[in-house]
C-alpha positions in Angstrom: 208.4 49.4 66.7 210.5 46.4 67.8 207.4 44.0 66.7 207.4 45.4 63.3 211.0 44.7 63.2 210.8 41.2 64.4 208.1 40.7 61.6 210.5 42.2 59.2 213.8 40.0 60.1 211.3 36.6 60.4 211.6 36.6 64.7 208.7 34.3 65.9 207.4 35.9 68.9 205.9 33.2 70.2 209.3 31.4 69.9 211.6 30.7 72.9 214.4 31.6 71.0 216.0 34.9 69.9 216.5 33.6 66.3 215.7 35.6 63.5 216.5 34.9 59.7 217.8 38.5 59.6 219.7 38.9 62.8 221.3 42.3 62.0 219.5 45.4 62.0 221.2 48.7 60.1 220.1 51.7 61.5 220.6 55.1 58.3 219.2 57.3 56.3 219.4 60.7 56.5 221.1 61.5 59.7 219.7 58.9 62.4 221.6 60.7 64.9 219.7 63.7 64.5 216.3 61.5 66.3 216.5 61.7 69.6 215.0 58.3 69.3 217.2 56.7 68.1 219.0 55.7 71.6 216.4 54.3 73.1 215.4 52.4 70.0 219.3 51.1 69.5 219.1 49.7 73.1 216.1 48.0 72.3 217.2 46.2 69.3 220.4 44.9 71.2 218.3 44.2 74.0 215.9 41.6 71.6 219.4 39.8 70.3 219.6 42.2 67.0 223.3 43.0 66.2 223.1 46.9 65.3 224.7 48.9 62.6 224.2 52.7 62.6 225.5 54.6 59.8 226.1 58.6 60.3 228.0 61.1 58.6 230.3 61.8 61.6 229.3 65.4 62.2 227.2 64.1 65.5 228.8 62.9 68.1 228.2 58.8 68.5 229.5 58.9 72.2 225.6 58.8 73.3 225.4 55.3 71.6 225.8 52.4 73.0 229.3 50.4 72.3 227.9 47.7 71.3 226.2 49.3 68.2 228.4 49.1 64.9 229.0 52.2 63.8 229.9 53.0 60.2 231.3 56.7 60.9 231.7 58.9 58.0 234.8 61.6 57.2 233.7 64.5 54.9 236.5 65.3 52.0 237.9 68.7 51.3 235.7 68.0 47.6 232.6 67.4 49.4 231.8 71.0 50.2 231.2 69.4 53.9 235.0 68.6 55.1 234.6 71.1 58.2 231.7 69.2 59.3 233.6 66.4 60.9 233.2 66.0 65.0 236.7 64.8 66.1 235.4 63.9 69.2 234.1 61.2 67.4 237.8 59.6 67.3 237.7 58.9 71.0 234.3 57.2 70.9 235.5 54.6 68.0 235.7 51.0 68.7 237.5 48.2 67.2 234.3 47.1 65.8 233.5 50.0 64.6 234.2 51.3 60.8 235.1 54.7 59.3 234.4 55.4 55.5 235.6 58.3 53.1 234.1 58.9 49.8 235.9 60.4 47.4 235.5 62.3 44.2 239.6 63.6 43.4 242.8 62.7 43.7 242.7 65.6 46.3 240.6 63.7 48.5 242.1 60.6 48.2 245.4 62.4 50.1 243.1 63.8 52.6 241.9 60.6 53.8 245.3 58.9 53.0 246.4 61.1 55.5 243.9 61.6 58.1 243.7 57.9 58.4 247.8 57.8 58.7 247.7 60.6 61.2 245.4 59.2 63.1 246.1 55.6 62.9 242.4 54.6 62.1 243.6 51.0 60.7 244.7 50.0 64.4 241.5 51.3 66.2 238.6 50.4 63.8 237.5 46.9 62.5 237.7 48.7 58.8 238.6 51.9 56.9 236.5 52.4 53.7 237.6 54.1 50.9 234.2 54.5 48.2 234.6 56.1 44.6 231.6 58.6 44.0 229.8 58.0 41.2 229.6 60.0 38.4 225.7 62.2 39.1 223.5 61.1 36.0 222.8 65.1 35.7 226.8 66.1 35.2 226.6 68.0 38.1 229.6 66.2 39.1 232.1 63.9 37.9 232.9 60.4 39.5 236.2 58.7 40.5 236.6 55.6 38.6 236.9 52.7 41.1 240.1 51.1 39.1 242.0 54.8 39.6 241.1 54.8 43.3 242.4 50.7 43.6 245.8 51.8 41.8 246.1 54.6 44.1 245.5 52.3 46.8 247.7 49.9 45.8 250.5 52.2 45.4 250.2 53.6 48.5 250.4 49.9 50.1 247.3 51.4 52.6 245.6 48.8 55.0 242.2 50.0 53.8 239.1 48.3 51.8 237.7 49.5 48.6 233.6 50.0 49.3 231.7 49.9 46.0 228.4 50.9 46.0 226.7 47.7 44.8 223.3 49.0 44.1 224.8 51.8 41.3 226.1 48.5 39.8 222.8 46.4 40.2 220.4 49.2 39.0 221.1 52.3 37.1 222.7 54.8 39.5 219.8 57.8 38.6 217.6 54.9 40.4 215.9 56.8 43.3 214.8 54.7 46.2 217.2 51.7 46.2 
């Protein structure tokens, strides 16, 4: 596995060096935390020189990880259908380097994580809190937040957070599957 990703990120193995063109390695999809594999492989790729992101949707705890792994934790909304999902635990296991995101569809949501991230003063212990607009589902099953309501909210508000767009929904259309 950690040859294929040394091919992927342009490592020379036969290099002295621990230089590679692509020196971070992001680690999602799904639920990653849900392979048991994916500790030893995390500790791997650190172990080669790779910075490591993982990105999870916070309902497993990321305690089992190692610190040094990024980790891009995710808060469910009350508009998600998933807000009980959350596994506070995951609080104590943050780092400053570490990032917690909320996507939100209402104005509902938007005061959730307003709050939770007030209450539990997430801008002094992680490198980043993410607030992301969801996008409008090309079947109508749902409606989207548009991005400029969420930034005047935002603004209003005077919260230490950052806006996260989702740049492929901009690049290709967002009913593009696999991108």
């Amino acid at each position: 596995m950690l040859s294929r990703v040394d091919e992927l990120a342009g490592r020379d193995p036969s290099a002295d060096t621990l230089q590679a063109k692509v020196p971070l390695v992001e680690l999602t999809g799904g639920e990653p935390l849900l392979q048991e594999e994916i500790y030893p492989l995390a500790e791997k790729l650190l172990g080669a020189g790779y910075i490591v992101m993982i990105e999870t949707s916070g309902e497993r705890h990321i305690g089992r990880l190692p610190r040094e792994v990024i980790k891009i934790v995710d808060v469910k909304c009350p508009d998600s259908g998933e807000a009980d999902t959350f596994n506070v635990d995951n609080l104590d296991a943050l780092s400053s380097e570490d990032e917690v995101k909320f996507v939100l569809s209402t104005r509902r949501d938007y005061e959730f994580a307003r709050d939770f991230t007030a209450q539990h003063r997430l801008s002094e212990c992680v490198k980043q809190v993410l607030f992301s607009p969801v996008f409008e589902d090309p079947q109508g099953k749902w409606p989207g937040l548009e991005p400029r309501m969420l930034v005047e909210w935002i603004l209003a508000d005077g919260l230490p957070v950052r806006l996260g767009l989702q740049l492929h929904k901009f690049v290709w259309d967002p009913a593009t599957k696999g991108v």
